[in-house]
C-alpha positions as CSV (number, residue, x, y, z in Angstrom):
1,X,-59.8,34.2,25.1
2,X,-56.7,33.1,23.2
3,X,-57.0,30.6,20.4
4,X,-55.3,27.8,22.2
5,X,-57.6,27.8,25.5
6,X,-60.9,27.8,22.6
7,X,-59.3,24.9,20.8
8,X,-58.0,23.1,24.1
9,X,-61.0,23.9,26.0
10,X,-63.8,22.4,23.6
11,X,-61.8,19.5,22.7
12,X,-61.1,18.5,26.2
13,X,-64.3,18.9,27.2
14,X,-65.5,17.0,24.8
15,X,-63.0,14.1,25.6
16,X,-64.2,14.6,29.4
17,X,-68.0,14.2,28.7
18,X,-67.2,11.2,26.9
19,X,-65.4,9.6,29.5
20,X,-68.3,10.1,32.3
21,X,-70.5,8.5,30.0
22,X,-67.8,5.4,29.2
23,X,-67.7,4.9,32.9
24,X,-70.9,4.7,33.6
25,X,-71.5,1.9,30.4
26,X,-68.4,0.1,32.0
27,X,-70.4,-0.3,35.6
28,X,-73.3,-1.2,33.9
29,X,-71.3,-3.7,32.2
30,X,-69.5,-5.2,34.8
31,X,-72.3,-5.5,37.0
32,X,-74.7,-7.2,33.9
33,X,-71.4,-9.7,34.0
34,X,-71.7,-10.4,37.6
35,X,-75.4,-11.1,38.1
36,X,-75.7,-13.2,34.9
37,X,-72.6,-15.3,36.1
38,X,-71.7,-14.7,39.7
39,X,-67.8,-15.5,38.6
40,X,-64.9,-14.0,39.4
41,X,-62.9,-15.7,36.3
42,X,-65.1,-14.8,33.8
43,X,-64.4,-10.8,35.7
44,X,-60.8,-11.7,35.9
45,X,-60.8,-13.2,32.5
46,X,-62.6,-9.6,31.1
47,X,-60.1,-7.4,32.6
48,X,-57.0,-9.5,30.8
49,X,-58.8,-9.4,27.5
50,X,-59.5,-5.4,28.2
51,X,-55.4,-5.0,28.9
52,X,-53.9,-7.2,26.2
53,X,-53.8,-4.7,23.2
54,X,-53.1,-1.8,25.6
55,X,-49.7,-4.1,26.4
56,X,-49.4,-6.1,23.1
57,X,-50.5,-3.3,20.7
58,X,-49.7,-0.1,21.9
59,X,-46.2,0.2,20.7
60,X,-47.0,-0.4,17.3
61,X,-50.3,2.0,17.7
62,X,-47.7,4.6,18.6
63,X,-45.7,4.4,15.1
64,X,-49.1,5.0,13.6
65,X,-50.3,7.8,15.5
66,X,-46.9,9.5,14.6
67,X,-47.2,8.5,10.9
68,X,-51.0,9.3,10.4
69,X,-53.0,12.6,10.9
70,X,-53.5,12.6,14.7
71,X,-56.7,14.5,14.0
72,X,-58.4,11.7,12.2
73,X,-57.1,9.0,14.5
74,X,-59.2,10.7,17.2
75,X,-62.3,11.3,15.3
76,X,-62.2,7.5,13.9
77,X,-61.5,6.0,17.2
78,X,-63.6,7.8,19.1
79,X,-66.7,6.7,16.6
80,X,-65.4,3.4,16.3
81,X,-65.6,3.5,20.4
82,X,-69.5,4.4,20.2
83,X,-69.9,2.2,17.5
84,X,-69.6,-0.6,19.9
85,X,-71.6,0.8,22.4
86,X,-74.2,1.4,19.9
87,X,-74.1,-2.2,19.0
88,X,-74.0,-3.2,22.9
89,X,-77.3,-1.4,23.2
90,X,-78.8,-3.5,20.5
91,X,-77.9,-6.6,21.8
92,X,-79.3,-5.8,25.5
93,X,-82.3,-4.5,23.7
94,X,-83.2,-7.1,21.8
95,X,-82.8,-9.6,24.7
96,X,-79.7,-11.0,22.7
97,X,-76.9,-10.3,24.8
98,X,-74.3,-13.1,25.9
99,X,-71.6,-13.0,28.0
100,X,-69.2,-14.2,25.2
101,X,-70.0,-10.4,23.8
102,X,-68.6,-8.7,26.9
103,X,-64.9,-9.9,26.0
104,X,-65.5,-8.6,22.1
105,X,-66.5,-5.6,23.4
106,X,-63.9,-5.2,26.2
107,X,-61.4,-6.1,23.4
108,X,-62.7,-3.9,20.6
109,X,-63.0,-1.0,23.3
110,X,-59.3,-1.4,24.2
111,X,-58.0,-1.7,20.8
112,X,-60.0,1.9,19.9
113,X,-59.0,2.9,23.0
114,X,-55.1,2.3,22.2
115,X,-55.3,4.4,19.1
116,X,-57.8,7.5,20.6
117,X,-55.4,7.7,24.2
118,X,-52.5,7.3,22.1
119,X,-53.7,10.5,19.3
120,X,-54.8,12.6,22.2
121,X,-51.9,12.3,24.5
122,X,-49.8,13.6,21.7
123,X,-51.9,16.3,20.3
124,X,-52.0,18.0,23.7
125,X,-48.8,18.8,23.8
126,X,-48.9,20.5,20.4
127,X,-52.4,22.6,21.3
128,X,-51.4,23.9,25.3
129,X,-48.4,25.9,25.6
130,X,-45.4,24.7,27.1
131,X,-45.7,26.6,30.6
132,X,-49.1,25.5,31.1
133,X,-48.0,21.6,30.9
134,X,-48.1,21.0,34.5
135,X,-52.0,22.8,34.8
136,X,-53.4,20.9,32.2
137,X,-52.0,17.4,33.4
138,X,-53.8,18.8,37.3
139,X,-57.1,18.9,35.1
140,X,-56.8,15.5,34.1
141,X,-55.5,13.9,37.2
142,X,-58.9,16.0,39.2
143,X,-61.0,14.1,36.4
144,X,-59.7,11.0,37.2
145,X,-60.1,11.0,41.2
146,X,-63.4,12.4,40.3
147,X,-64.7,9.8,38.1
148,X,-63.0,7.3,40.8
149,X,-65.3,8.8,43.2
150,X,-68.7,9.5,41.6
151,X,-68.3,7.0,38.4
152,X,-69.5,4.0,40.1
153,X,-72.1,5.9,41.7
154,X,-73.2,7.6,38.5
155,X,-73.6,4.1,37.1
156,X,-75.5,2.5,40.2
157,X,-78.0,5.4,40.1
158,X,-78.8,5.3,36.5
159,X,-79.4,1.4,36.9
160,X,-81.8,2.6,39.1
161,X,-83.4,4.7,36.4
162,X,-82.9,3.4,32.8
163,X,-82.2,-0.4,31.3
164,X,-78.6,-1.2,30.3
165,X,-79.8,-0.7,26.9
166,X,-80.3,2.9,27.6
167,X,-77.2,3.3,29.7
168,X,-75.4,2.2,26.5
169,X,-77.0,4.7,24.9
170,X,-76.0,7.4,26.9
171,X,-72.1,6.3,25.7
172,X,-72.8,6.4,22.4
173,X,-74.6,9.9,22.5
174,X,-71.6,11.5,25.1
175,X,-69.0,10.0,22.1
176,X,-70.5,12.2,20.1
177,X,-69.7,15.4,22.0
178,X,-65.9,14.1,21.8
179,X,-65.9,14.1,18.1
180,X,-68.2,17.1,17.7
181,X,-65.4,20.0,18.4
182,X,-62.6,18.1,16.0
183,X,-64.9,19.0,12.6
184,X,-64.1,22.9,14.5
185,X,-60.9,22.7,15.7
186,X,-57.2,22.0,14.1
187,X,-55.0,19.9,15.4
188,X,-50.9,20.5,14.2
189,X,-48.8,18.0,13.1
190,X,-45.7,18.0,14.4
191,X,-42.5,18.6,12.1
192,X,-40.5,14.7,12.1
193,X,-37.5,14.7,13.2
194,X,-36.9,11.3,11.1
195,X,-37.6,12.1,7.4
196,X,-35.3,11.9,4.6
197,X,-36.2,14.0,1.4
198,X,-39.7,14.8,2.5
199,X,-40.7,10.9,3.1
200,X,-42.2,9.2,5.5
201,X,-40.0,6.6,6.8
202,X,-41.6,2.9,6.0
203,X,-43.2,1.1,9.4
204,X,-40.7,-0.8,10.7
205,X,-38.2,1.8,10.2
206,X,-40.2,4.5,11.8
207,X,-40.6,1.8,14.7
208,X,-36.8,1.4,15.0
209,X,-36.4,4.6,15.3
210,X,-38.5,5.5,18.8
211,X,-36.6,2.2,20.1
212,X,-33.4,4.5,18.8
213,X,-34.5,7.8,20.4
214,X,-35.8,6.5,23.7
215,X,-32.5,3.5,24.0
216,X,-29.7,6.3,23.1
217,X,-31.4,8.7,25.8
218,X,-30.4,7.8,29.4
219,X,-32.9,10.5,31.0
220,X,-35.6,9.2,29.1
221,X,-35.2,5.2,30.2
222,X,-34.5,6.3,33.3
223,X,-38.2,7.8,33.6
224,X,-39.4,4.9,31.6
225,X,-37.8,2.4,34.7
226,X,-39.2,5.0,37.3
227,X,-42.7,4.5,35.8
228,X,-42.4,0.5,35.7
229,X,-41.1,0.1,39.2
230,X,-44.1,2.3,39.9
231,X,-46.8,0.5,38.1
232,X,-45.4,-3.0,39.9
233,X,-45.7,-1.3,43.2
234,X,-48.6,0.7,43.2
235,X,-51.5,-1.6,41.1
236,X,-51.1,-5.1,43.3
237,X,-51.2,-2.8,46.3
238,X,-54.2,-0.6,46.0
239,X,-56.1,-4.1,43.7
240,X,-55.5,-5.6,47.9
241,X,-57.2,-3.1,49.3
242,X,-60.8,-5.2,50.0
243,X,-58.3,-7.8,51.4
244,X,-56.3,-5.3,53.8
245,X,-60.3,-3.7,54.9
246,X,-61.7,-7.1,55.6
247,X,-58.4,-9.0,57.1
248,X,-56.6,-6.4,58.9
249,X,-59.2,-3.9,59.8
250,X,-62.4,-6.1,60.7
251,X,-64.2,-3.7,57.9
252,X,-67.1,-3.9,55.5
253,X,-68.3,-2.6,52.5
254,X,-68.8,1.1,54.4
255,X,-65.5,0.6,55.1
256,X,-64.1,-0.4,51.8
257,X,-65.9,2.7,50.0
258,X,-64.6,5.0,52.8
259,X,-61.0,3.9,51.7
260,X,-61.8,4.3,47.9
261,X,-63.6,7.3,48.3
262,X,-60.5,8.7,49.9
263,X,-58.4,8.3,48.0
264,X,-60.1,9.4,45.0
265,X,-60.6,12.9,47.0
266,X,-57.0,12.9,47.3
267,X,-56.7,12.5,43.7
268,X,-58.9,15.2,43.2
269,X,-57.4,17.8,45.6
270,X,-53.8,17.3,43.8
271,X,-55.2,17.7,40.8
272,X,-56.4,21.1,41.7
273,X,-53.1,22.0,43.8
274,X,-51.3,21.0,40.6
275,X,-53.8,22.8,38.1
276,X,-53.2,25.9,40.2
277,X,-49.8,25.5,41.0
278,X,-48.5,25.2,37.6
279,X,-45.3,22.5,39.2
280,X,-42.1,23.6,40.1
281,X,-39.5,25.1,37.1
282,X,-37.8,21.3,37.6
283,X,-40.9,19.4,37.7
284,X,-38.6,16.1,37.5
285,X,-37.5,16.7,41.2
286,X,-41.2,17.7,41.9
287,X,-42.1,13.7,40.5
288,X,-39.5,12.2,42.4
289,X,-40.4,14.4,45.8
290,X,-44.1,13.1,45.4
291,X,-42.7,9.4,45.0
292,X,-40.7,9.5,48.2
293,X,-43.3,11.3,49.8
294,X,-46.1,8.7,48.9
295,X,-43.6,5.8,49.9
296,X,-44.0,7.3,53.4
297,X,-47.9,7.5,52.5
298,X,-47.8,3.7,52.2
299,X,-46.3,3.0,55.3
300,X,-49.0,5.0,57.5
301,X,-51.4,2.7,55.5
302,X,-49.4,-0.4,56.3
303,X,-48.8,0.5,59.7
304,X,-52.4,1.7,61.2
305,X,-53.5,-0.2,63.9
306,X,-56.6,-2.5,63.1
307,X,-58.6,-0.1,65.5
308,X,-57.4,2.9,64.1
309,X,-58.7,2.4,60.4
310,X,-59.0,6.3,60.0
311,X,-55.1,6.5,60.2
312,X,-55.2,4.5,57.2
313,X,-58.1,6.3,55.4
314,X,-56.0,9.6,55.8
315,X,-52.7,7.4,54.0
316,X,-55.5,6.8,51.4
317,X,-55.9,10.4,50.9
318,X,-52.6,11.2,51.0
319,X,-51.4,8.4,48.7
320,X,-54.2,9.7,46.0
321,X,-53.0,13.2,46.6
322,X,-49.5,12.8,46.3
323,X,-49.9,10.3,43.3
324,X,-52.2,12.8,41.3
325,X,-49.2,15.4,41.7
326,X,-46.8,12.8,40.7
327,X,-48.3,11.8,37.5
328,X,-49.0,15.4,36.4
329,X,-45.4,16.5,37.1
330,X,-44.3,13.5,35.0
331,X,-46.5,13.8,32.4
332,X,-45.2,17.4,32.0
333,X,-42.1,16.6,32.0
334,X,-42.4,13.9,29.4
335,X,-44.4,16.5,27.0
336,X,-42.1,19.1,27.7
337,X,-38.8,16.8,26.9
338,X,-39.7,14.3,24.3
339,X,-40.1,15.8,20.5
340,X,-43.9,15.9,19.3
341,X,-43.0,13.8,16.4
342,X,-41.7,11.0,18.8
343,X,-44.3,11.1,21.6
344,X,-46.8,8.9,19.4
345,X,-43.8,5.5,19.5
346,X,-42.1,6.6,22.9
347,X,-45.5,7.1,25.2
348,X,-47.0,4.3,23.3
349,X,-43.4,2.3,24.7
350,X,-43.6,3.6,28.0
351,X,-46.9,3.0,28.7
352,X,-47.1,-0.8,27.3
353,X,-44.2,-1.6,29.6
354,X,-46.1,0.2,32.3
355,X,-49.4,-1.3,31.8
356,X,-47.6,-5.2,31.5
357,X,-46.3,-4.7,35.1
358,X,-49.9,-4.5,36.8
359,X,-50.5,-8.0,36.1
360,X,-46.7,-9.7,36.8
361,X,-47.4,-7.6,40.3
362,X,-50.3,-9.1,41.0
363,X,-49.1,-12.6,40.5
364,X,-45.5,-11.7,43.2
365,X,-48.1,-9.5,45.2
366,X,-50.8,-12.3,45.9
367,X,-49.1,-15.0,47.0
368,X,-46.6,-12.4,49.1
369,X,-50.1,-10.7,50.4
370,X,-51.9,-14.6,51.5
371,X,-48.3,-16.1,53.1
372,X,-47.0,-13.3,55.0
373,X,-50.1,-10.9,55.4
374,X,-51.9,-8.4,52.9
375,X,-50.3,-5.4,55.3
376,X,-46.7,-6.8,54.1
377,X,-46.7,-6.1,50.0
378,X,-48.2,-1.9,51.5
379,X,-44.6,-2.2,53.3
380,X,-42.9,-3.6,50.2
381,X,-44.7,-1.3,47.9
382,X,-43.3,2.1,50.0
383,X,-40.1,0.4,50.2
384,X,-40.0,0.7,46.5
385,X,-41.3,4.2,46.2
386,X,-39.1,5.5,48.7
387,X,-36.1,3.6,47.3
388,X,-37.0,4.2,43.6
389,X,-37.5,8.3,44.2
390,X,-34.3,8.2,45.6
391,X,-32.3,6.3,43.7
392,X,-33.8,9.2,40.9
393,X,-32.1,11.9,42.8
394,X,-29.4,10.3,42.7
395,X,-29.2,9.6,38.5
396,X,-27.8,12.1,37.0
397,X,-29.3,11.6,33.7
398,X,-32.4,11.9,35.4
399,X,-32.4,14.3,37.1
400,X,-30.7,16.6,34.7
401,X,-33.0,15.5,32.0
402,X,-35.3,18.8,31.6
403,X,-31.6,20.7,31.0
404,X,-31.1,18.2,28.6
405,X,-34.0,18.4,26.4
406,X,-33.5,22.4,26.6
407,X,-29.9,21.8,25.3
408,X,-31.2,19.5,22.3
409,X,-33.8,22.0,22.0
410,X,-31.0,25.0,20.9
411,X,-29.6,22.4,18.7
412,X,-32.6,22.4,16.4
413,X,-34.7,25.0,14.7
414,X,-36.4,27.9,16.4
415,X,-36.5,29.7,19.3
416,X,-38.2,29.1,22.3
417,X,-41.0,31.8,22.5
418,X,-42.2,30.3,18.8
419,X,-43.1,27.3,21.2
420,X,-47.1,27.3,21.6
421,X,-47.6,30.5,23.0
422,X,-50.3,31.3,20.4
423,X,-51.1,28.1,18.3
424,X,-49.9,25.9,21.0
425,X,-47.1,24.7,18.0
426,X,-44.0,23.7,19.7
427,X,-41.6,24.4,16.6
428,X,-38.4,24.0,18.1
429,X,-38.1,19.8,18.7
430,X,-38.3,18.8,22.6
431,X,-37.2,15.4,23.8
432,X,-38.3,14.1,27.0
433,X,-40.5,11.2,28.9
434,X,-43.7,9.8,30.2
């Protein structure tokens, strides 16, 4: 086996184990909230505090995370992670437990979970090899629809089994197997691209700088815009789904898991299409195709006929499949364009402003949804997909932007077959999105 598939394999694994056990806590969690207070603000309440540093933090976490050993920031966040778990299943076992803990803990989760996504997004791209982008992003995006499917499921059944206490436990020990492989494994540090005489640029100028490299790159804000008018779309939309099952199909809970559970199977079959695939040699066209195409996914949703819910449960599928190869296409393209050294400040950007747009589309997509009818903001929503993956063709910058980063790429240091093909290194400095 070569080196980089060892390294990438344990770690990821690792990461992966971790996050089965994190979803199963976070059921148990939620569901302890909602017996103990049968409110929907104190929920609602929970899932702002869980969001804020992800939006208020995570550009600043990204300087860091390019400053720092990326290494380390994974090992400490991930123990600080099952830290808190650990301390959760203290409180429930010594009958201590208070709701006013669950928003500590969903902000203290969050905050380590800024700095560990942040670290392992970028260290990816400097352990997998360039061509194998695309694949690795398919792994994650079957992991996803997969944990979408069988996460609350594997929560409700070990309720069944063990006490919350123990559930917590279970986190704490699966965080273990995420730190495990990093006391085994390297992790490179990318070369910086904004040094002066071997030092470290101070904070603030090292944060000025990713506003530099990602304002003074047209390609790259256009992707950044793409993702946004995606995130406003898409959250509101599939966060109505309970409202479009009861109101405009007459359904029930059966119902409402048969959507979910649909969709999360279409997550997981483009995952594995994209895992096996590899994505197309311009896998920015291959993003905007799947954005048109689940535009048109939305409308069969939007326009099923109230006795025809199947029609919709197969938009479902479709809309999961077509958004697990849209992610993964853009996620390659954004490791494969932006340089290593940046992707710390620019993902951390990109995915703040991304993350900030779920709840402004909410607040439009509500009121829209209860004056004009739930089936209306589906309509809006492909509107925007269709219009936005369009509009992409048509930019230039855009769509030219993987040509782009290969021209920048010349301009610096080595060539191209020094780029992770055995250490996963890239040595030569990218520039791209996500």
């Amino acid at each position: 086996m070569e080196r980089w598939r060892a390294r990438f394999i344990s770690i990821w694994s690792g990461q992966t184990l971790s996050a089965v056990g994190s979803v199963a806590a976070q059921f148990a969690l939620v569901w302890w909230v909602t017996e103990k207070t049968e409110s929907a603000t104190v929920l609602a309440t929970a899932s702002l505090v869980a969001m804020a540093p992800s939006i208020l933090l995570r550009p600043f976490v990204g300087v860091l995370v390019d400053r720092w050993n990326r290494k380390r920031v994974m090992m400490i966040s991930d123990s600080f992670i099952a830290l808190v778990s650990l301390w959760l299943a203290y409180l429930f076992a010594a009958g201590a437990m208070e709701v006013w803990h669950v928003y500590v803990v969903m902000l203290a989760r969050s905050f380590g979970g800024a700095f560990h996504h942040t670290a392992t997004m970028a260290s990816m791209t400097l352990i997998v090899p360039r061509k194998h982008y695309a694949r690795i992003e398919g792994l994650n995006q079957m992991i996803d629809g997969g944990l979408g499917v069988l996460g609350p499921m594997l929560g409700a059944f070990l309720m069944m089994l063990l006490p919350v206490h123990g559930i917590m436990m279970i986190d704490f020990v699966t965080a273990a197997f995420a730190v495990l492989p990093l006391f085994f494994f390297s992790i490179p540090q990318p070369e910086p691209i904004d040094e002066e005489a071997g030092e470290k640029p101070r904070f603030w100028d090292g944060f000025r700088s990713g506003l530099r490299y990602t304002l003074g790159w047209r390609g790259l804000l256009a992707l950044c815009g793409l993702l946004v008018v995606l995130n406003f779309a898409l959250s509101p939309a599939f966060s109505l789904t309970p409202i479009l099952v009861l109101k405009a199909f007459g359904g029930d809970k059966i119902m409402l898991g048969s959507f979910n559970s649909a969709m999360g199977l279409g997550t997981v079959a483009g995952g594995l299409i994209l895992s096996i695939w590899g994505g197309s040699r311009r896998k920015i066209l291959a993003t905007l195709g799947a954005v048109v195409s689940m535009g048109g996914s939305l409308f069969l949703i939007a326009f099923a006929p109230a006795g025809m819910f199947y029609i919709a449960i197969a938009g479902y599928f479709l809309s999961g499949g077509l958004m697990a190869l849209g992610n993964g296409n853009l996620r390659a393209v954004f490791r494969g364009v932006v340089h290593p050294s940046m992707q710390g400040r620019v993902g951390s950007l990109m995915g703040s402003l991304a993350i900030a747009m779920s709840p402004i589309g909410l607040l439009i997509a509500g009121p829209v949804a209860d004056a004009i009818g739930v089936r209306s903001w589906f309509m809006i929503a492909g509107s925007i997909l269709v219009l936005g993956g369009l509009a992409g063709f048509g930019m230039r910058s855009l769509r030219n932007i993987e040509a782009e980063a290969e021209e920048r790429r010349a301009v610096h240091a080595q060539p191209e077959e020094a780029v992770g093909e055995t250490e996963g290194i890239p040595s030569a400095p990218p520039s791209d999105p996500t």
